[in-house]
N, CA, C and O of each residue as an XYZ file, in Angstrom:
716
protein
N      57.476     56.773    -74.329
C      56.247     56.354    -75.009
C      56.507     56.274    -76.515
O      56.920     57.258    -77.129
N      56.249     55.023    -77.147
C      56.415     54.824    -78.533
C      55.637     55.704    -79.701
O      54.446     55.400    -79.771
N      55.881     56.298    -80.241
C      55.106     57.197    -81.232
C      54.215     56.794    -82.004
O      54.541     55.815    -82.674
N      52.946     57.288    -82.200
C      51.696     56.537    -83.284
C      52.311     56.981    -84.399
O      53.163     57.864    -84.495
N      51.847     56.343    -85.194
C      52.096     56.437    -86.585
C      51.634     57.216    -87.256
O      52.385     57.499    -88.189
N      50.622     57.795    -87.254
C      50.161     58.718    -87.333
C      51.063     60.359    -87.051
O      51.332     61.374    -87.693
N      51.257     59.842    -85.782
C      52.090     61.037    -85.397
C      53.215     61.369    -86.125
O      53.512     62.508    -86.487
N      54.028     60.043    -86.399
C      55.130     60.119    -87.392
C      54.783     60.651    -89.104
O      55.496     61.133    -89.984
N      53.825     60.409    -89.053
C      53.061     61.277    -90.737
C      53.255     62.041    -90.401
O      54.421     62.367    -90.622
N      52.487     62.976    -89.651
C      52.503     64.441    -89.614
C      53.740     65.145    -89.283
O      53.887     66.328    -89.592
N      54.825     64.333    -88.542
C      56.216     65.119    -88.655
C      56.913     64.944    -89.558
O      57.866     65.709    -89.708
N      56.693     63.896    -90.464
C      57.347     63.870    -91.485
C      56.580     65.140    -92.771
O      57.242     65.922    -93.452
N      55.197     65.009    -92.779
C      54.640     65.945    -93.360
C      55.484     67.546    -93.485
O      55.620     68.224    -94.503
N      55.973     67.852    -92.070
C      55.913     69.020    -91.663
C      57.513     69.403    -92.030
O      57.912     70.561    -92.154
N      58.435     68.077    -92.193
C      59.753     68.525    -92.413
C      59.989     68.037    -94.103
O      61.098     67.902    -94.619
N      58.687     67.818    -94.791
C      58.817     67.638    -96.216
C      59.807     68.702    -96.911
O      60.862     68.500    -97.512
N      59.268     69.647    -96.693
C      59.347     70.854    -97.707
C      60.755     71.040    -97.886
O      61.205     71.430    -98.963
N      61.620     70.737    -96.701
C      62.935     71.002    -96.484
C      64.024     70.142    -97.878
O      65.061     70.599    -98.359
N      63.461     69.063    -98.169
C      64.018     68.320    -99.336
C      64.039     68.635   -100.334
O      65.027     68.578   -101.066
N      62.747     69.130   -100.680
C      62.239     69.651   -102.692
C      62.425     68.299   -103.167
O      63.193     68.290   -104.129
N      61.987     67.114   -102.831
C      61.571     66.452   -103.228
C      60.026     65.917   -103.457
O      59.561     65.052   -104.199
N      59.372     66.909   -102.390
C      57.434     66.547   -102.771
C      57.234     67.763   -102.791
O      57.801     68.215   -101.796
N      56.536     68.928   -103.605
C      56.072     69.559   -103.973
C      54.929     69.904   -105.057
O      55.100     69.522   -106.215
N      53.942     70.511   -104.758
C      52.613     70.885   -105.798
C      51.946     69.453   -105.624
O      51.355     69.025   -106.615
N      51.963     68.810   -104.699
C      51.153     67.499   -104.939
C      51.742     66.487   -105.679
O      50.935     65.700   -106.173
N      53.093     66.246   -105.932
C      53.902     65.782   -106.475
C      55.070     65.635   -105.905
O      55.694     66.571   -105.405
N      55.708     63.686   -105.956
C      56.845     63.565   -105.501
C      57.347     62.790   -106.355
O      56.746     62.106   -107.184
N      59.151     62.931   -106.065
C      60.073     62.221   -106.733
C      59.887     60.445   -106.744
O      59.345     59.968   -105.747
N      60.175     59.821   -107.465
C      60.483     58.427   -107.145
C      61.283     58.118   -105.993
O      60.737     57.385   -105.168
N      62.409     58.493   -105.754
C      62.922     58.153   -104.360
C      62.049     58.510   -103.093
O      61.824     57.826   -102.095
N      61.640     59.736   -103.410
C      60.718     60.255   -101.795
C      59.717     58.898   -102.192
O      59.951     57.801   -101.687
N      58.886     59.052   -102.894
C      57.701     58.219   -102.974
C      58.455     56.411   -102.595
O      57.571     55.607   -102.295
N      59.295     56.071   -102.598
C      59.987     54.568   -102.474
C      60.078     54.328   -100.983
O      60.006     53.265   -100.366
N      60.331     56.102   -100.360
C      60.627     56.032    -98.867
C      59.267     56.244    -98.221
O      59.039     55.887    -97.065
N      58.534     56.727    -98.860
C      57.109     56.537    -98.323
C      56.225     55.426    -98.444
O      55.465     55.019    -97.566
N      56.356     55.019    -99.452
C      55.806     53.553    -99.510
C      56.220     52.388    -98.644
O      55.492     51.588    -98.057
N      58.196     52.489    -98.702
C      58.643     51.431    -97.790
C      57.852     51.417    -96.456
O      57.221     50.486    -95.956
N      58.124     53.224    -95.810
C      57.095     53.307    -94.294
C      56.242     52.508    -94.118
O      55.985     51.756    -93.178
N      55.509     52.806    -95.671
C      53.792     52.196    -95.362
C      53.821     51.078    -94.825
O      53.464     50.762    -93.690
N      54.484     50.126    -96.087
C      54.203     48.388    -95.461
C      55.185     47.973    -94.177
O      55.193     46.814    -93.763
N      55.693     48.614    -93.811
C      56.014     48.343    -92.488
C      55.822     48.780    -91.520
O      56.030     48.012    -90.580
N      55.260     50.413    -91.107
C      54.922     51.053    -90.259
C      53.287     50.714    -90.484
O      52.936     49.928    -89.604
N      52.463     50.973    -91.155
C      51.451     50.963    -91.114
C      50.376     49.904    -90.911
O      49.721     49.824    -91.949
N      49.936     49.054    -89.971
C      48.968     47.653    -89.629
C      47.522     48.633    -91.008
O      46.718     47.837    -91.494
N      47.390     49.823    -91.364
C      45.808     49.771    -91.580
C      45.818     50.122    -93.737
O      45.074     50.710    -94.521
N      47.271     49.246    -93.852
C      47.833     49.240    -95.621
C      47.698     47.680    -95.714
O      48.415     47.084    -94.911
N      46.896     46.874    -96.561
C      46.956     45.508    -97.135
C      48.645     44.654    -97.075
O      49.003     43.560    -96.638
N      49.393     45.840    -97.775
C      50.675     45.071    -97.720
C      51.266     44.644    -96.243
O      51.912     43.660    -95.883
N      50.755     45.839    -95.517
C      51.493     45.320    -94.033
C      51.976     43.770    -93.761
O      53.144     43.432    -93.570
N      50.929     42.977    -93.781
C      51.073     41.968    -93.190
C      52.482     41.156    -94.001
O      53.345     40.587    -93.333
N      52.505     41.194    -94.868
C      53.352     40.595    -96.020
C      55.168     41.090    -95.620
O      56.152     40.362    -95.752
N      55.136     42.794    -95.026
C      56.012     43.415    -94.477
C      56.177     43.429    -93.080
O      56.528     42.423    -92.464
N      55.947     44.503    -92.551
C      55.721     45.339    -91.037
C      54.953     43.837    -90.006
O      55.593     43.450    -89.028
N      54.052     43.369    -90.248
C      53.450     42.416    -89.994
C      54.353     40.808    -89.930
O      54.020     39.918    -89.148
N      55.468     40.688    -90.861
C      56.326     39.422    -90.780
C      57.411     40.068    -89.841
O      58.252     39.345    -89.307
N      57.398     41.027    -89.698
C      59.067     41.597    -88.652
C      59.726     42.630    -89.572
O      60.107     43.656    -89.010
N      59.937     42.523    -90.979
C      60.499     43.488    -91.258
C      60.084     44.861    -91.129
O      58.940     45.296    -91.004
N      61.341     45.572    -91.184
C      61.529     47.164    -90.276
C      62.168     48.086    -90.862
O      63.065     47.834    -91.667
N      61.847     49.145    -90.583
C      62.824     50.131    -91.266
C      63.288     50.565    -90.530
O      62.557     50.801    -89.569
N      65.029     51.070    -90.361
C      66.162     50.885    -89.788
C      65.466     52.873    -89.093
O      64.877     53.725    -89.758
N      65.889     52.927    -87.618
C      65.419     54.093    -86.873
C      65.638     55.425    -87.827
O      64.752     56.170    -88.246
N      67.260     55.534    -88.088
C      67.248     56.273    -89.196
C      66.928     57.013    -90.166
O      67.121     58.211    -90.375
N      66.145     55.774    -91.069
C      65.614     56.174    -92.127
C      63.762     56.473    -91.852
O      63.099     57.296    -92.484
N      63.403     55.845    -91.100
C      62.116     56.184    -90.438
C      61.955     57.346    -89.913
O      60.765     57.592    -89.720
N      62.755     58.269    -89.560
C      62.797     59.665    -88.893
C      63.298     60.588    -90.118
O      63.392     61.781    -89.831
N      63.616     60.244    -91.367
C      64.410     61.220    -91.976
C      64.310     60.376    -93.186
O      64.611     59.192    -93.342
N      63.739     61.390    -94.146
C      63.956     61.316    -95.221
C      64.808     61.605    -95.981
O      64.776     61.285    -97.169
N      66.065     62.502    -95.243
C      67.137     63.511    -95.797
C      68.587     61.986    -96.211
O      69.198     61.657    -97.227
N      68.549     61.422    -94.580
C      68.894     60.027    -94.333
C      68.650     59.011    -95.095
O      69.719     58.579    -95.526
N      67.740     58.404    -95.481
C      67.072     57.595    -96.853
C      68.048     57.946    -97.817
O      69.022     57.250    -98.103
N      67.774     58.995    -98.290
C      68.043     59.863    -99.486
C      70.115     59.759   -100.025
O      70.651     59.367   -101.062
N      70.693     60.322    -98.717
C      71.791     60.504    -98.341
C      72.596     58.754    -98.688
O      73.727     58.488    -99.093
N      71.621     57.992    -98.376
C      72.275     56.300    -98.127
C      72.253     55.593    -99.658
O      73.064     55.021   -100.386
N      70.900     55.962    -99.700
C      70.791     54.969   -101.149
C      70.960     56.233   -102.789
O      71.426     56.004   -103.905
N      70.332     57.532   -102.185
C      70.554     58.479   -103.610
C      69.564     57.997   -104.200
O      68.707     57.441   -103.513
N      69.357     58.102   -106.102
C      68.465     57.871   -106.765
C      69.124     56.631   -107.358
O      70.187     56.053   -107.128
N      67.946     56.393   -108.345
C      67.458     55.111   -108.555
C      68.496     54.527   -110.054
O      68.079     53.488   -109.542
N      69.215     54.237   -111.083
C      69.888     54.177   -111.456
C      69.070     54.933   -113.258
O      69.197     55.777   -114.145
N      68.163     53.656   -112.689
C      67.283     54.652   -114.219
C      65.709     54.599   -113.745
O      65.440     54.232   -112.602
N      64.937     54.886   -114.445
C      63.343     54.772   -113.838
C      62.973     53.608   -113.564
O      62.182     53.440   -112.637
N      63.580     52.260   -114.494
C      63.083     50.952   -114.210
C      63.205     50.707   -112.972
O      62.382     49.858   -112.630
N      64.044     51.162   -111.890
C      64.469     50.426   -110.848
C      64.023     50.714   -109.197
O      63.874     51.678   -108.447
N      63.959     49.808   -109.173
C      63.217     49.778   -107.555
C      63.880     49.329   -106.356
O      64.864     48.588   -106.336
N      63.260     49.840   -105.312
C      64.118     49.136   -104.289
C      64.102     48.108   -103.824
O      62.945     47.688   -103.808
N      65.134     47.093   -103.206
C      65.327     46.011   -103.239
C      65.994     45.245   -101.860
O      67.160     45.342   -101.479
N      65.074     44.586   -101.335
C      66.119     44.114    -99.999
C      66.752     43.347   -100.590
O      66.156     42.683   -101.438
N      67.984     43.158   -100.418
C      69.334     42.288   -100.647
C      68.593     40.549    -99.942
O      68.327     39.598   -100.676
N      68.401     40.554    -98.375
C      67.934     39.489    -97.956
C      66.355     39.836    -97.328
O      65.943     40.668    -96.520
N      65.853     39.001    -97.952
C      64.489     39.242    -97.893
C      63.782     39.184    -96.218
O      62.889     39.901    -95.766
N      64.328     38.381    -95.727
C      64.641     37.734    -94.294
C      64.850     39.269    -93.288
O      64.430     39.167    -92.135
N      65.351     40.382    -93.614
C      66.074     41.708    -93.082
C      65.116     42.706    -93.420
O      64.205     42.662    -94.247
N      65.494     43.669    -92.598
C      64.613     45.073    -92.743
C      65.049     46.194    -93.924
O      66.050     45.678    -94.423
N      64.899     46.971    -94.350
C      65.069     48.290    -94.496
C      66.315     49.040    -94.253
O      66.223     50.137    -93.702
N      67.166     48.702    -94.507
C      68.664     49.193    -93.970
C      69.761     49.311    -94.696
O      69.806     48.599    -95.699
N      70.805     50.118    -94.444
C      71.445     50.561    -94.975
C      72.467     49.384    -96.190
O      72.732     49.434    -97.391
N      72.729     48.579    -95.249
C      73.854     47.105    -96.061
C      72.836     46.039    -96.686
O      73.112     44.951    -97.194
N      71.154     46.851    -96.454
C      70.479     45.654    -97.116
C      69.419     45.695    -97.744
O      68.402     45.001    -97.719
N      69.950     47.171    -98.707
C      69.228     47.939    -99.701
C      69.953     47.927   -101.126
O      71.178     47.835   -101.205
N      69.305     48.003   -102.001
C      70.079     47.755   -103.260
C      68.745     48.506   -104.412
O      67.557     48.472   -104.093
N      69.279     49.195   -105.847
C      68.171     49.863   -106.723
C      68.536     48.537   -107.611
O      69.704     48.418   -107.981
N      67.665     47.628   -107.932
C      67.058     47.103   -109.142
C      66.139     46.778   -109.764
O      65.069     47.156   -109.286
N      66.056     45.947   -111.093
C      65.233     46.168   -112.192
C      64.219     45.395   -111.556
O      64.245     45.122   -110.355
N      63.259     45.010   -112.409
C      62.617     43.677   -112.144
C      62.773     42.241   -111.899
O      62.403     41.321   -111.170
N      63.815     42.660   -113.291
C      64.577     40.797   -113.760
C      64.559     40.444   -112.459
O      64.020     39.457   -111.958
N      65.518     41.780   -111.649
C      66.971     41.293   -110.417
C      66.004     40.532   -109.772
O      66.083     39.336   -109.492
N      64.809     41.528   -109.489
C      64.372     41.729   -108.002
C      62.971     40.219   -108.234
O      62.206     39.979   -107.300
N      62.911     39.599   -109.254
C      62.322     38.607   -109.500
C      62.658     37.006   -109.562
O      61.989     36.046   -109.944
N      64.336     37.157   -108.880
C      65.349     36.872   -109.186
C      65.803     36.341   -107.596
O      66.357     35.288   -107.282
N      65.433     37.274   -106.886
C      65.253     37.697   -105.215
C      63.995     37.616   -104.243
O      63.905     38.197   -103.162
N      62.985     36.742   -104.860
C      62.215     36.111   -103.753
C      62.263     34.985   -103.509
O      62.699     34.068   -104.204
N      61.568     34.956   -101.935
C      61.486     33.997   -101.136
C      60.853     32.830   -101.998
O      61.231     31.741   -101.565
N      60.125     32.737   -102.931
C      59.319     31.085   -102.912
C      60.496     30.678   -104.356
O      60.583     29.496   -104.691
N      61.241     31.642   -105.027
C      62.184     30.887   -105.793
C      62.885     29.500   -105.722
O      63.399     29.283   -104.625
N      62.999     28.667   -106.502
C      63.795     27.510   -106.383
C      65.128     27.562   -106.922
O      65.225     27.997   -108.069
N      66.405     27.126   -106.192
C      67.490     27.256   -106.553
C      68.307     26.050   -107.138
O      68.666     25.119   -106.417
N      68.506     26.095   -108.108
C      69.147     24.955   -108.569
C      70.697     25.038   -108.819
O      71.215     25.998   -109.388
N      71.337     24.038   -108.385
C      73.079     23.893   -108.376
C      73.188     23.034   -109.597
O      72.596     21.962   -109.470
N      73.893     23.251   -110.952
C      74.266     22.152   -111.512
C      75.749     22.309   -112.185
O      76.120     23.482   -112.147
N      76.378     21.711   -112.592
C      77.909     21.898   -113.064
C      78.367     23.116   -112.398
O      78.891     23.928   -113.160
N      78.299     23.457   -111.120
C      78.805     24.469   -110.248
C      78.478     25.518   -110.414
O      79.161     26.504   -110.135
N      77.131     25.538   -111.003
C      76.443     27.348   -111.044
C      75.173     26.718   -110.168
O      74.722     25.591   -109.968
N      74.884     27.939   -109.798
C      73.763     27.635   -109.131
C      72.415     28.833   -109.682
O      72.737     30.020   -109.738
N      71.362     28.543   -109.956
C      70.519     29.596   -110.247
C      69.328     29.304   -110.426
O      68.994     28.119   -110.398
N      68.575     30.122   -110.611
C      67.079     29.785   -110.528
C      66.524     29.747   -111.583
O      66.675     30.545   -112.509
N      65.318     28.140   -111.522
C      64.855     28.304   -112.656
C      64.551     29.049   -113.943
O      64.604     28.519   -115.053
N      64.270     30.159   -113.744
C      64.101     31.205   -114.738
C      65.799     32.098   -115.068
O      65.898     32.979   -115.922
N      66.555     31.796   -114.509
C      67.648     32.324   -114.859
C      68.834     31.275   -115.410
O      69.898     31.647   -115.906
N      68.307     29.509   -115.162
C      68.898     28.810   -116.021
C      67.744     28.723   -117.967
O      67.971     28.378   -119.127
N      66.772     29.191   -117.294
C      66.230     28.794   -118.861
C      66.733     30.520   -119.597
O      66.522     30.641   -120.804
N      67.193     31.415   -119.050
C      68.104     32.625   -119.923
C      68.996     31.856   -120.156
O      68.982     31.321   -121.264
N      69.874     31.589   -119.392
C      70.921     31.257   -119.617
C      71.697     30.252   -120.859
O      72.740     30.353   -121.505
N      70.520     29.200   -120.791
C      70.712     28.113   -122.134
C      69.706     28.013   -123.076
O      69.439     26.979   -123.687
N      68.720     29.880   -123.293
C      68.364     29.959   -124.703
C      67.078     29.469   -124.758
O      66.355     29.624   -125.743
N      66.743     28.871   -123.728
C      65.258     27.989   -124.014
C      64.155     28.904   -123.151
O      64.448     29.940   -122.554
N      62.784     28.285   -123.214
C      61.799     29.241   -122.291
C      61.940     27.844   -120.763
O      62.465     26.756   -120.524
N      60.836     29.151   -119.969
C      60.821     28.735   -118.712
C      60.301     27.536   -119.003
O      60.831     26.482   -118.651
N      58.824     27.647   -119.915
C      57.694     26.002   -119.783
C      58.624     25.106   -120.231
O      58.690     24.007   -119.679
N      59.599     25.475   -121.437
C      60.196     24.261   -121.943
C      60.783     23.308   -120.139
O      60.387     22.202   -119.774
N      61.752     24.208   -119.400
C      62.010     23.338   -118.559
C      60.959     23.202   -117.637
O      61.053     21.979   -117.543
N      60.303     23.402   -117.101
C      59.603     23.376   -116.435
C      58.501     21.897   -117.178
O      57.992     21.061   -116.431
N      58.369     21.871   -118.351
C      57.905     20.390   -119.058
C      58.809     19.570   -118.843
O      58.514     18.375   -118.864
N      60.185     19.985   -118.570
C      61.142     18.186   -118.971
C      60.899     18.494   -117.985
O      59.890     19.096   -118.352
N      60.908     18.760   -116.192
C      61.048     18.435   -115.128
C      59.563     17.892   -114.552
O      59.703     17.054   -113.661
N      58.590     18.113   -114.786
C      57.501     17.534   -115.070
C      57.342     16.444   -115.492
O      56.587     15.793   -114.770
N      57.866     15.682   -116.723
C      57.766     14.889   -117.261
C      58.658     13.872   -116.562
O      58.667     12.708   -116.962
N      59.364     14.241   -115.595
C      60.532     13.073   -115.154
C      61.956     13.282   -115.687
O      62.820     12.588   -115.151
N      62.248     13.920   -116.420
C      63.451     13.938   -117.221
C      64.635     14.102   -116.098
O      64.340     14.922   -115.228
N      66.008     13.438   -115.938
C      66.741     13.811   -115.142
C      67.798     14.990   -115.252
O      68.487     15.167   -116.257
N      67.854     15.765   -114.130
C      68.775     16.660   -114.227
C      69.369     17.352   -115.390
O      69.135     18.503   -115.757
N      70.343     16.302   -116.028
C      70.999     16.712   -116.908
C      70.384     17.026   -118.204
O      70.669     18.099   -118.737
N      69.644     16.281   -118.719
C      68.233     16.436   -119.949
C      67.466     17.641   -119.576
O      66.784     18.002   -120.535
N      67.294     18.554   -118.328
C      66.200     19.181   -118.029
C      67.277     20.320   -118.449
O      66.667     21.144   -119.130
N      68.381     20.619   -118.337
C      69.288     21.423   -118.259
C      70.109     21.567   -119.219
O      71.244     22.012   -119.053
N      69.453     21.072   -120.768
C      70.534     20.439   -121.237
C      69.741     22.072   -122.581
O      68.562     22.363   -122.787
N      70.761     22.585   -123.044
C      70.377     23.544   -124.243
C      69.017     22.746   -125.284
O      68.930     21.523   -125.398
N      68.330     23.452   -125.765
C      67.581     22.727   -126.549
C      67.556     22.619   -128.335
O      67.175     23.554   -129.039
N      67.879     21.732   -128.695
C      68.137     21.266   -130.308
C      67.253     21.590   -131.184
O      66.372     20.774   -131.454
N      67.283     22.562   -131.674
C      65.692     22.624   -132.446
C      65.490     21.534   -133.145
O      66.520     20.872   -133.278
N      64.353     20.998   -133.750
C      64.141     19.981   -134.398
C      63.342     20.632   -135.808
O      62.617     21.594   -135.552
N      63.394     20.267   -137.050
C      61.919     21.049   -138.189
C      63.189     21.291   -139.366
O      64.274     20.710   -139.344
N      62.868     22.015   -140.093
C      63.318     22.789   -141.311
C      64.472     23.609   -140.611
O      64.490     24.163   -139.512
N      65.399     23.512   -141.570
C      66.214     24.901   -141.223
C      66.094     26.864   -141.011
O      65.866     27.350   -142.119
N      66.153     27.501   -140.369
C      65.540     28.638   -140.303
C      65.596     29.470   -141.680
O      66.559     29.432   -142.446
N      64.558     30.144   -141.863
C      64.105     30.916   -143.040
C      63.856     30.245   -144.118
O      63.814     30.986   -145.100
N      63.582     28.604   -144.462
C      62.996     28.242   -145.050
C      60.813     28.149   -144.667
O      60.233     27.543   -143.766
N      60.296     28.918   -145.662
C      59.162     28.311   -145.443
C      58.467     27.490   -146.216
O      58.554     27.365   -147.437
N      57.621     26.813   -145.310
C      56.750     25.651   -145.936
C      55.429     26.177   -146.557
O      54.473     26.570   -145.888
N      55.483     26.140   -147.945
C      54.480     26.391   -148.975
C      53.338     25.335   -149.167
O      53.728     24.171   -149.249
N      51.979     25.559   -149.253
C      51.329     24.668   -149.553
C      51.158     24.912   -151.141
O      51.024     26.052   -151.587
N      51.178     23.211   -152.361
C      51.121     23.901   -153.540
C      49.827     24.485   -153.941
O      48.917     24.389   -153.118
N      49.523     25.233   -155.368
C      48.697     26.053   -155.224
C      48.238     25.281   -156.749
O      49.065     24.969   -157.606
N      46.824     25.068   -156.866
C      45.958     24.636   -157.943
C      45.818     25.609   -158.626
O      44.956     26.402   -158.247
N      46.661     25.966   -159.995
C      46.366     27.192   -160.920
C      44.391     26.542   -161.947
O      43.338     27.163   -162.094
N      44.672     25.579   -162.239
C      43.144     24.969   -162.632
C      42.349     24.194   -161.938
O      42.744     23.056   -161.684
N      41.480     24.489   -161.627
C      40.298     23.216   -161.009
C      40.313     22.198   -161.937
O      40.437     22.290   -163.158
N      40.173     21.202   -161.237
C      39.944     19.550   -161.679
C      38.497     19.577   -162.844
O      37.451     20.127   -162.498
N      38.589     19.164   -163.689
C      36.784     18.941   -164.143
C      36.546     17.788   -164.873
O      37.317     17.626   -165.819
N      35.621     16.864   -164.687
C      35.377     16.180   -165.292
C      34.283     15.980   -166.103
O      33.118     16.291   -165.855
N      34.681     15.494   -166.994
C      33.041     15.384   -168.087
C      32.286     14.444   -168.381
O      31.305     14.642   -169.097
C-alpha cells in the first residue's frame, strides 16, 4: 500500500531531530530546499504542485525517505544566493540532476527560454545581450523590428558625444531689456 503523504510528514517529522538541521522552529537552507522540493512534488494540496509533482516530476525514493540522503548527495549550498537546480528540467529530483545555483544560472535553465546558435555559440537571448555589452530590449528591438541575424547580434556603437563630456545649456548672466 502506497503511503499518504501525510503519513510521510509525520515520519519525517519524527526522524528530524536526528540531523540538527531544524531546531527551535527553525531550519537550515538545505533542510528547508528538501522540504520545499517534497512539497511541489509530493503534495496535490501546494499551488506549485501542478507546475511540479502534477507534470511528472519526482523526487528520487531516496531522497524522499531521508533527509540525511538529500543532505549526504548535494551538501550545502555554495553561498546563500544559491538554490537548487534541476540540470534538465524535463527530470525529477535526483542525484545526476541536481546542481546549487544562482539565479543568473537557474534563469538561464528554463523551459520557455529561446536558444539562439550564431558564429558557433549558442545561447540565450539574455545571455547573448551579456555577452556583447548591450541590454536585453536593445535586442529584443532589432529583432522586432526585422533586423537580420547578424545586425541583431551585432555589439552596439554608441552614437552622441564622447563619454564624460557634458552638454551645458548657456546661461543668461543679464536679462534682455528694452526701452
Amino acid at each position: 500500500m502506497e503511503k499518504k503523504y501525510n503519513q510521510g510528514v509525520a515520519d519525517a517529522n519524527r526522524r528530524r531531530a536526528t540531523h540538527g538541521h531544524a531546531s527551535n522552529g527553525k531550519r537550515s537552507k538545505v533542510y528547508g530546499t528538501w522540504v520545499d522540493m517534497k512539497q511541489r512534488c509530493l503534495n496535490p494540496n501546494i499551488t506549485q504542485y501542478a507546475r511540479y509533482g502534477g507534470r511528472g516530476i519526482t523526487v528520487c525514493k531516496k531522497w524522499a525517505d531521508s533527509f540525511e540522503a538529500f543532505y549526504k548527495d548535494v551538501g550545502e549550498p555554495p553561498t546563500s544566493k544559491h538554490t537548487l537546480d534541476r540540470i534538465n528540467n524535463d527530470k525529477g529530483y535526483e542525484p545526476k540532476n541536481v546542481r546549487w545555483a544562482t539565479r543568473k544560472e537557474q534563469s538561464n535553465n528554463i523551459s520557455t527560454n529561446v536558444w539562439v546558435t550564431y558564429d558557433g555559440k549558442c545561447m540565450t537571448w539574455a545571455q547573448w545581450a551579456e555577452h556583447l555589452g548591450i541590454s536585453y530590449n536593445c535586442l529584443m528591438t532589432r529583432k522586432k523590428v526585422g533586423k537580420p541575424i547578424q545586425k541583431i547580434l551585432q555589439p552596439s556603437q554608441k552614437i552622441g558625444r564622447p563619454k564624460g563630456i557634458k552638454e551645458t545649456k548657456p546661461r543668461r548672466t543679464n536679462p534682455i531689456t528694452t526701452e
